[in-house]
N, C-alpha and C positions, 0 to 999 in steps of 0.2 A: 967244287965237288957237290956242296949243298943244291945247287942253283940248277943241276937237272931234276925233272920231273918224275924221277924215279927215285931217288935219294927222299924226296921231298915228302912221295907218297909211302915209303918206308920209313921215316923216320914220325911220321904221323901215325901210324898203324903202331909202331912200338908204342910212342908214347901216349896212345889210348888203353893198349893192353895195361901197359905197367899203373899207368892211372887207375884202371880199373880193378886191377890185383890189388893196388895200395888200402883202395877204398873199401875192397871185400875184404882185406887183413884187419881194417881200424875197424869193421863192425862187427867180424866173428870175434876179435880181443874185447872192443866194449862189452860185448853180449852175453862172454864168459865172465866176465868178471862182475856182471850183473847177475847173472845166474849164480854164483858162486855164494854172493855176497846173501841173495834174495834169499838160497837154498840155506843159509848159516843162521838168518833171523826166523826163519820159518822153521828151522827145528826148535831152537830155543823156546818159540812160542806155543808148539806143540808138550813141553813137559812144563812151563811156566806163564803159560796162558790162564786166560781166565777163565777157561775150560778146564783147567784143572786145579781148582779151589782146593781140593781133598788135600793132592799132595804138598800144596806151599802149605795149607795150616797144619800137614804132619813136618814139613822141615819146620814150622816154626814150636810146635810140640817137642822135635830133636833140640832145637835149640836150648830150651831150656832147662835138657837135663845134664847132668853136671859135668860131663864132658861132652858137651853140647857139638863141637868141631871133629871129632870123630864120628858122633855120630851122624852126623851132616855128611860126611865122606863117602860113610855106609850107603845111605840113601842114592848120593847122587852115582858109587861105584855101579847101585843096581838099574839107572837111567842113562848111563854110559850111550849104549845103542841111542837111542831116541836124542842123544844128543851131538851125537855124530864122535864123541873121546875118543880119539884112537893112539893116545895117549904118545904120539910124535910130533902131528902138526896144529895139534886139538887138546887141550887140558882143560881142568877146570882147578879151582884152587876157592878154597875154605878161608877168607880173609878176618880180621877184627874188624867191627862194624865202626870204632873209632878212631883205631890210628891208619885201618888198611894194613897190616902188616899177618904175612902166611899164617898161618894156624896147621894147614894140612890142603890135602889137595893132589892130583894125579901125577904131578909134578915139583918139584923142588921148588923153592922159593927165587936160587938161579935162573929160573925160566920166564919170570916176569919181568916186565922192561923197567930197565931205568926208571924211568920216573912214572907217578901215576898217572895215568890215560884218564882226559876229558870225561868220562863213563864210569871210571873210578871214583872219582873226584865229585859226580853229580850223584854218587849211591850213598857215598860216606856225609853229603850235605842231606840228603833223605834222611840216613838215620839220627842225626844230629837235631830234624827237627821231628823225627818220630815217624814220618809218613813212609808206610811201608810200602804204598802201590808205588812210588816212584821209582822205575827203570833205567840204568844207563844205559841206554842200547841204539847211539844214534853212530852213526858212520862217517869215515873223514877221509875224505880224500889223499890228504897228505900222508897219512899214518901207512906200513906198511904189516897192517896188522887187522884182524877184525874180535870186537869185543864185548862182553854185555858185563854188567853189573848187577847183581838182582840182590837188594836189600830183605832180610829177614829177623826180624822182630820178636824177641818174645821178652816177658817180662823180665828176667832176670837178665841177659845177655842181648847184644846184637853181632850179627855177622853180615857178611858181606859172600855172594855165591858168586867168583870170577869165571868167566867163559873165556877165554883166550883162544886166537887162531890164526896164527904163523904165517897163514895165506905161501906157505912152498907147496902145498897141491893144485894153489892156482896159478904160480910161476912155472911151474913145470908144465900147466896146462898149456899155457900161453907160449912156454918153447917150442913145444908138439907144434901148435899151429902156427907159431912163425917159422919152424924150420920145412913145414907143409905150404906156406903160403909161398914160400923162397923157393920151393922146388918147382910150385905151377907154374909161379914167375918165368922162372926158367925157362920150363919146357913152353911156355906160352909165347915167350918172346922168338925163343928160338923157329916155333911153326907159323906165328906172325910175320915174322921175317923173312922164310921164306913163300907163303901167299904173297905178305907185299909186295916183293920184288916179282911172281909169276904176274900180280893183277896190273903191278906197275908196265910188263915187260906188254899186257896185253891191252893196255891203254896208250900207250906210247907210241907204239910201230906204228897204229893207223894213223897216228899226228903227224911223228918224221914223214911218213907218206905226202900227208896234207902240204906241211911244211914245203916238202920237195914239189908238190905240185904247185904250190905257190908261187915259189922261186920261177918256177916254168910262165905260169900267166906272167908275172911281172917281167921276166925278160920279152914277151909278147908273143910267147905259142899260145896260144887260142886251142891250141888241139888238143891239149892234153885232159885226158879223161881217167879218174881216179875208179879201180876197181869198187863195187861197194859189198865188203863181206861180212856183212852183218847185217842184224835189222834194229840196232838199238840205238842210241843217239848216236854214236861216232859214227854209224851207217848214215842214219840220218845228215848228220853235218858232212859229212862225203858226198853225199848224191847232191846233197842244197849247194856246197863249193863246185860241184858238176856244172849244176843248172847257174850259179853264178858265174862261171866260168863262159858260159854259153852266151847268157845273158850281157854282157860285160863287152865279149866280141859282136854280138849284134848292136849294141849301143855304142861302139867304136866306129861301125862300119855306117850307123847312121848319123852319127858325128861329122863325119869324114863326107857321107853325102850333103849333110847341110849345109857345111862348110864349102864345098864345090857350087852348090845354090847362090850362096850368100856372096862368093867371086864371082857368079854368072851371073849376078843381079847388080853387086856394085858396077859390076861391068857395062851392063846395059842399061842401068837406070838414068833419066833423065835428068833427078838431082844430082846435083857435088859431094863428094862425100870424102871429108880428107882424116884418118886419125892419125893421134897423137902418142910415143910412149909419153912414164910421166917425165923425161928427161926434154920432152919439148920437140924428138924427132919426128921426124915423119915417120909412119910403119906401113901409110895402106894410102891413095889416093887414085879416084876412079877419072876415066878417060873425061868425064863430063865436068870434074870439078878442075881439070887442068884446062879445058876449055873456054868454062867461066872463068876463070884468074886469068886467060890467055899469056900464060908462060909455062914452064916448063918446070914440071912439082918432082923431084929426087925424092928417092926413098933417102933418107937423113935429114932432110932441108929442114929448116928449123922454125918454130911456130911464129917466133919475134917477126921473122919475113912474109911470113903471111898473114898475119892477123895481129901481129903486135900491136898494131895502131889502134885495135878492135878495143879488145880486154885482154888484161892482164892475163897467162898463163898460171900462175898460184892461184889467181881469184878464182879462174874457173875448174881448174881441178879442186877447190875447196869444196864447192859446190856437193850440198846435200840430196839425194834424188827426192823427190824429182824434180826439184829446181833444175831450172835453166837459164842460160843468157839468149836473149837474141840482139839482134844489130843488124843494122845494113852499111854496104858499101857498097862504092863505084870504083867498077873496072872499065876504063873507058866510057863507053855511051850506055851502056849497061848499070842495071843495079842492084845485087846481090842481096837476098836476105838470108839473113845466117842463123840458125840455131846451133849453141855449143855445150856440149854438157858431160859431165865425167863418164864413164862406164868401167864397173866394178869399182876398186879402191884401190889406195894409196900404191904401192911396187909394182901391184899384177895390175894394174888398168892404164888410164891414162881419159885423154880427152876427146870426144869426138865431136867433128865438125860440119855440119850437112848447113849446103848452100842450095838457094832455089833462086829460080832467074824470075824477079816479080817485074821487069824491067818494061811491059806491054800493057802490065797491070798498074803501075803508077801512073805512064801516059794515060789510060782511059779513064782512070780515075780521075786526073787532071783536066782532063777535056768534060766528064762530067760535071765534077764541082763546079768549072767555068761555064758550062752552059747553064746549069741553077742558079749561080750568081747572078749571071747576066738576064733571065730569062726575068728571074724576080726585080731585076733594078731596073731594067726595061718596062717593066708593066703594073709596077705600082703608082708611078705618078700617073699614067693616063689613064688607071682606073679608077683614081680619085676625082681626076677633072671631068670624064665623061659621065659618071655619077652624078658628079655635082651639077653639070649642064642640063642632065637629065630630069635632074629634079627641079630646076628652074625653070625648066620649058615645061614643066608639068604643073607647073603653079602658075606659071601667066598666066595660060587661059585667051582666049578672043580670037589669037590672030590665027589660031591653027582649028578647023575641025575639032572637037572634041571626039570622035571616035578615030580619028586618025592619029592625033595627037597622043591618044593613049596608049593606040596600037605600037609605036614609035617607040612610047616610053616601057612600056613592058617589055619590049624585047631588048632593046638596050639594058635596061635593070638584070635581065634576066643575064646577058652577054657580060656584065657586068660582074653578077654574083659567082658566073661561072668561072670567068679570068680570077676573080677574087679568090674561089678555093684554088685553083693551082698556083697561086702565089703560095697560097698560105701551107698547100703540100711538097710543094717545094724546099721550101724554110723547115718544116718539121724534117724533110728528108737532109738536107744541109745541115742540121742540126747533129742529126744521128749519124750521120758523116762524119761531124767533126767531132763525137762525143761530148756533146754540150748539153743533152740531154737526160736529164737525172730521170731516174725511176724512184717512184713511192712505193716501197714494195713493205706491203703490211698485209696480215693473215684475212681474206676476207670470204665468205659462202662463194662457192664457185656457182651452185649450182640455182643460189639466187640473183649472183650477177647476170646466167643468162636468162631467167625467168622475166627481169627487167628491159633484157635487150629484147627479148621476145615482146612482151607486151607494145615495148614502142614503138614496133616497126609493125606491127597487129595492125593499126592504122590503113598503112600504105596495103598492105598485104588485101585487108579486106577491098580498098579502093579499086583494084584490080582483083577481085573475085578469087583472091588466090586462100588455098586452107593451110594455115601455118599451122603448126602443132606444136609441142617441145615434151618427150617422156625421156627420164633420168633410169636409167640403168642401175638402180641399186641408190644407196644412202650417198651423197657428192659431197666429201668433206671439204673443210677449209682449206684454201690454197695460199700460198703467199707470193705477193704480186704488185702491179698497178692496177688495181682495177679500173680506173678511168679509161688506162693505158687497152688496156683488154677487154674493156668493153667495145672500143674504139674500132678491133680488131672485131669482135663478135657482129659488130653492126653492119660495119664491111662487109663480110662472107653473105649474111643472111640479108643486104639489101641486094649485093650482086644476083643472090638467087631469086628476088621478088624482080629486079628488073630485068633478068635476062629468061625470064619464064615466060611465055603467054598467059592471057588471059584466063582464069581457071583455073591454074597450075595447081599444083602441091609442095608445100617446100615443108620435110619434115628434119627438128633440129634435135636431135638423141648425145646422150653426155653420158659419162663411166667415169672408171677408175682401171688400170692398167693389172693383170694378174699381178705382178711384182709387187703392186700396193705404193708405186712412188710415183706416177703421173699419173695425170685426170686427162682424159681428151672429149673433145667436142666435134660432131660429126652435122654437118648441115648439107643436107640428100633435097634435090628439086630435080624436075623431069621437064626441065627447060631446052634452051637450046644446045646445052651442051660444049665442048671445047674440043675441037676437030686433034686428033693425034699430033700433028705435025707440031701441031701451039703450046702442048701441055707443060713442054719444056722452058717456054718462054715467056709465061703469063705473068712472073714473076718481074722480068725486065720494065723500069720507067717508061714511062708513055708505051710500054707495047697493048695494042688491043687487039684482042681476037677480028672483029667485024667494027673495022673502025667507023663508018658511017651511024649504024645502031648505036656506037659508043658515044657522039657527040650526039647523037637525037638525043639519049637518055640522059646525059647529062654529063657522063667519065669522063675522068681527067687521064686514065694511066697509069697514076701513081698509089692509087688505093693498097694497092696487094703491094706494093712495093713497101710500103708504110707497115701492114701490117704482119710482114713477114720481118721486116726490121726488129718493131717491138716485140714479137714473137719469139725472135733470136735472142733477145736480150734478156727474155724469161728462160733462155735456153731451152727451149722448146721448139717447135717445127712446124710447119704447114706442109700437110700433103694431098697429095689427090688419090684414093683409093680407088682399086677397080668399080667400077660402077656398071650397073648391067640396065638397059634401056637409054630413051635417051634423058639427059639431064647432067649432072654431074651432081660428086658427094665430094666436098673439103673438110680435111681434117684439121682440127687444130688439136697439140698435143703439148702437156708444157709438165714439168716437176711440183709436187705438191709443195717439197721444200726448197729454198734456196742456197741453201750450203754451201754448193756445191761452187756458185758464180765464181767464176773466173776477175781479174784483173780488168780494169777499162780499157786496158794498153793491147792488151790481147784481143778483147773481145772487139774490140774498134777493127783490127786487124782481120779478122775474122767475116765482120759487116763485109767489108770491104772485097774482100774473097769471095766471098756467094754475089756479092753487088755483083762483079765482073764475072761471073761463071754463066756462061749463055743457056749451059746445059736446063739451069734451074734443078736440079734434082728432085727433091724433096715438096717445090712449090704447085700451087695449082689453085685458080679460080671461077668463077664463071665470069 
């Protein structure tokens, strides 16, 4: 019964009224009996104040004469009024100043209490030690009586002036206003009662409403639309359950279309994609990953059978995001690379499993690495021997011309130095292949590392009349890095652009920092020959040269940009080739100021290896 919302807001509404009657009863009761009490001492003080000095030293003149207590009587019969006597609820009484016992008084000696009152008892120790200003007149909670004491002095005698007061005109006050406070009670709960239940009945109906339209969305009418009759919050929350109602069916309906997307895509995508509930079944497996497995994948079949041999099932639903497992296997002459990783958690998720077919990409890779090997084991000993021979034949002397003789030895040397770097970029690139290649990555001036590379190739630059320049875009903070490693790369770009410029050229080298504030790039702009469309893609690939002829006049191996798009990746950062307008070409280098972020060697080795073999080059470009 309690537990509707009308009961709830009616028993609330009572029990505020009645609280608040309670509260208005306990401060008109305190307030009378404060006034009561206030109004009892302030009469007394009015005929036995010290404002009126005359009449105490005539009671104490009464006193002394020889029936001192009559005439005392006399006196106060004639202050009666001013002292409120009304000789029912209000007496006064004429006491002995030494034992307290009646003398006379407006009342019988019957009318005083029992025992003498605190007030009594401090007037009678007054006259005991003579002091006539001391008053009893202090008030007591307990007592149900109010009193004073007023000591009177005179030489021959002492007495005692009792004030006594019964306090029944203040009980009877005080029944008037409980039996008036009883009656509002009443009547207040009763018209409380009925508001609450009206306010309740008119708060309610728009909820049931709400309620019942609720119940309608939840069964899945989308149509239903709540009248809004009102403009105050229950209007408010009606029209908002409107619009959420609304809101609710258009994010179902796009639910439902991404979900048809995400079937059309597993559908045609070229990866595998097989998931898993967490019970280990299958729930979803697209046409291309039954392809790669080349068997036949059931919605049930069970993870143990396809990947058991991989990783464990618990292991990989432990998995915390965004870890993942990868692994490879072979399905016949094929070889599978797998990422697996949970999606959502524990009941409602399970495991997913996306295969990619690297199986064209390990072969080139393999035939890669073999030809680096071979190329470098092939050509190291006969560059040591015909060096050596070279310099032997350049030191006999006699039997050859001496300008023929030299002519000989400088080109050999030169043929020499040449084989020599492709040996040795070779090896650097076999190295970053195999991840044998450590990076020193320490915080060093970006923007003096290039100021260094500038200078040093200023040289060459001038030797061919070309005007190198370098302006910084703003303050170039610290980077963290190899610098050796990137300078290596900086030297690269900006010698490509002194050798592949003509005579005269301009190669201008400009450096920033990224809006976001977290990579720095370096832009190297010459108006040289240029990199025909068709190449830009591929400038990036080992031995590819734009104009291979010019490439060995000058002295190219091939492998420069190879090299320095490797280390570049490794700082995870990028080389690009930005629109350029005339001719020449501008390469970018762009990398992170901080390191944090680096990936895993296992990964990022994986990764090398993926742009190695990507023909497109995306991102790459040099002159």
């Amino acid at each position: 019964m309690f537990r509707s919302l009308r009961m709830k807001l009616a028993m609330i509404m009572l029990m505020l009224v009645a609280s608040q009657m309670t509260i208005v009863g306990a401060f008109l009761t305190t307030g009378a009996n404060s006034f009561y009490m206030n109004g009892f001492y302030r009469q007394l003080n009015s005929v036995f104040g010290l404002d009126q000095r005359e009449f105490v030293a005539d009671l104490r003149n009464a006193a002394g004469e020889d029936n001192g207590a009559e005439s005392l009587r006399k006196m106060l019969d004639a202050n009666a009024g001013p002292l409120g006597i009304d000789y029912r609820t209000r007496n006064y009484f004429v006491l002995d100043g030494d034992t307290g016992n009646w003398l006379a008084g407006s009342a019988g000696a019957e009318s005083l209490p029992m025992e003498q009152s605190p007030n009594l008892l401090a007037a009678r120790a007054a006259v005991a030690r003579g002091d006539a200003s001391a008053v009893g007149d202090e008030s007591y909670l307990n007592a149900d009586y109010l009193d004073a004491a007023i000591p009177i002095l005179s030489e021959e005698r002492s007495f005692i002036i009792y004030i006594l007061d019964n306090q029944e005109t203040l009980s009877g006050l005080n029944r008037q206003l409980f039996h008036i406070i009883l009656q509002s009670l009443v009547m207040g709960l009763v018209i409380t009662a009925f508001l609450s239940f009206l306010l309740a009945k008119t708060m309610v109906g728009p909820l049931e409403k709400l309620t019942a339209g609720a119940e309608e969305v939840a069964a899945g009418n989308f149509d239903t639309e709540l009248p809004v009759e009102s403009e105050d919050e229950i209007g408010i929350l009606t029209g908002t359950f409107n619009e959420m109602a609304g809101v609710l069916h258009t994010t179902l309906d796009q639910i439902e279309n991404e979900r048809t997307k995400l079937d059309t895509l597993f559908l045609y995508m070229t990866d595998g994609v097989v998931a898993f509930d967490t019970g280990g079944a299958v729930i979803h497996c697209n046409p291309a990953a039954k392809n790669m497995l080349q068997r036949k994948v059931e919605i049930g079949s069970r993870y143990d059978e396809l990947f058991g041999g991989l990783f464990a099932f618990a292991d990989v639903l432990s998995l915390k995001r965004p870890r993942h497992a990868e692994g490879e296997m072979a399905v016949g002459e094929r070889t599978l690379e797998l990422y697996l990783a949970p999606f959502l958690h524990q009941r409602l998720g399970g495991v997913l499993v996306v295969l990619h077919d690297v199986t064209e990409r390990r072969r080139n890779e393999e035939r890669r690495k073999e030809f680096v090997a071979n190329v470098s084991h092939e050509l190291r000993t006969p560059l040591t021997n015909v060096r050596s021979y070279a310099e032997t034949l350049r030191d006999a002397g006699g039997s050859i011309p001496p300008d023929m003789s030299d002519g000989f030895l400088d080109i050999i040397i030169s043929e020499t130095d040449r084989m020599t770097n492709i040996v040795q970029d070779l090896l650097i690139l076999s190295r970053l292949d195999a991840g044998n290649t450590e990076m020193a990555f320490k915080p060093f001036p970006f923007g003096e590392a290039i100021e260094s590379v500038v200078r040093a190739n200023a040289l060459n630059a001038r030797a061919r009349n070309h005007e190198l320049t370098f302006r910084a875009e703003g303050e170039l903070p610290c980077v963290e890095g190899d610098r050796n490693r990137l300078e290596q790369v900086m030297t690269n770009i900006i010698g490509n652009a002194i050798k592949y410029t003509p005579d005269g050229g301009h190669i201008r080298v400009t450096a920033g920092v990224t809006g976001d504030r977290k990579q720095v790039w370096m832009d190297v702009w010459d108006d040289g020959i240029g990199i025909p469309e068709e190449s830009r893609g591929r400038v990036f690939e080992r031995f590819y040269r734009v104009d291979k002829a010019r490439s060995r006049e000058s002295g190219g191996t091939g492998l420069g940009l190879s090299i320095a798009r490797e280390i570049v990746q490794r700082h995870n950062g990028a080389l690009t080739l930005p629109p350029h307008d005339g001719p020449g070409t501008t390469v970018r280098m762009t990398i992170p100021i901080s390191q944090k972020a680096r990936k895993g060697a296992k990964r990022r080795d994986a990764e090398r290896r993926n742009a190695a073999s990507d023909a497109s080059g995306g991102k790459g470009g040099a002159a």
